[in-house]
C-alpha positions as CSV (number, residue, x, y, z in Angstrom):
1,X,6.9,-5.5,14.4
2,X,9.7,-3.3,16.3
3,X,11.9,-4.8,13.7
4,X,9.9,-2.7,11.2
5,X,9.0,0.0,13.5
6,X,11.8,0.7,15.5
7,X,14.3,1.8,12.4
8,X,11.7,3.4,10.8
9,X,11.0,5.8,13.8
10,X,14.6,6.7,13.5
11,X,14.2,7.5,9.6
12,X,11.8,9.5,10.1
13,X,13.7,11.7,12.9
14,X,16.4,11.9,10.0
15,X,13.7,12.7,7.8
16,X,12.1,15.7,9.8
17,X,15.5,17.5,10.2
18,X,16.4,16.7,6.6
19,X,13.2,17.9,5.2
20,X,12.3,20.7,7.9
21,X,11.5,23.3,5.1
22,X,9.2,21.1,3.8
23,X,5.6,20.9,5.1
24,X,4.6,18.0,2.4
25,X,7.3,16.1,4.0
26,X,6.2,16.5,7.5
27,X,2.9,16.1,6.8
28,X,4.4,12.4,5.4
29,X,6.3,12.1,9.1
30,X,3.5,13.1,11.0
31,X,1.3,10.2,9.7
32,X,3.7,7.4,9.3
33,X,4.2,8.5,13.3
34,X,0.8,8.3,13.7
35,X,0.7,4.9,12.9
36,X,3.9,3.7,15.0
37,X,1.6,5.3,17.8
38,X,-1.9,3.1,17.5
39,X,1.0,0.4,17.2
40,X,2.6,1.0,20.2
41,X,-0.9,1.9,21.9
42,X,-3.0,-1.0,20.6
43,X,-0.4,-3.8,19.2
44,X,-2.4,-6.5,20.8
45,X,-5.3,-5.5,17.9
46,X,-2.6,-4.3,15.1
47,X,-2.0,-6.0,12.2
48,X,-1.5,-6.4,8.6
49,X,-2.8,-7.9,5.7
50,X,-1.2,-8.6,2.8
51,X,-3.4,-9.7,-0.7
52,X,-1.3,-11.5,-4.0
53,X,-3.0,-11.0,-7.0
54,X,-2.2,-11.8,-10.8
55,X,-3.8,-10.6,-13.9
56,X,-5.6,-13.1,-15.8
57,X,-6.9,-13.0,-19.3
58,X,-10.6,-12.8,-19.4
59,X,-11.0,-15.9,-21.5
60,X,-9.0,-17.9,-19.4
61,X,-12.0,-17.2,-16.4
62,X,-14.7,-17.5,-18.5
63,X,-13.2,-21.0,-19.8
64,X,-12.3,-22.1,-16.3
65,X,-15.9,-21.2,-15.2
66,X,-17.4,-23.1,-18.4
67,X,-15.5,-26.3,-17.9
């Protein structure tokens, strides 16, 4: 996870001198540092989970559930 966490953490430095006049922004930073903090404080418990879904017609459910 540095891999992801590590260059973001530098963005978002970049970020909070680029968007200084910009509370929405910071507000942005502020959680995404959040995060990179329970990380870095709980990475033994921290992790992700990632779901693939499709759309399916309904008939094609309701024949696969018939057959």
């Amino acid at each position: 996870m540095e891999e992801y966490y590590n260059p973001l953490n530098l963005n978002l430095i970049n970020m909070e001198k680029k968007y200084v006049e910009v509370p929405s922004a910071l507000d942005v930073v502020k959680m995404i540092k959040q995060e990179i903090s329970v990380y870095q404080h709980h990475s033994d418990d921290y992790s992700y989970v990632f779901y693939g879904m499709r759309n399916r017609p309904l008939f094609i459910d309701i024949f696969c559930v018939i057959i």
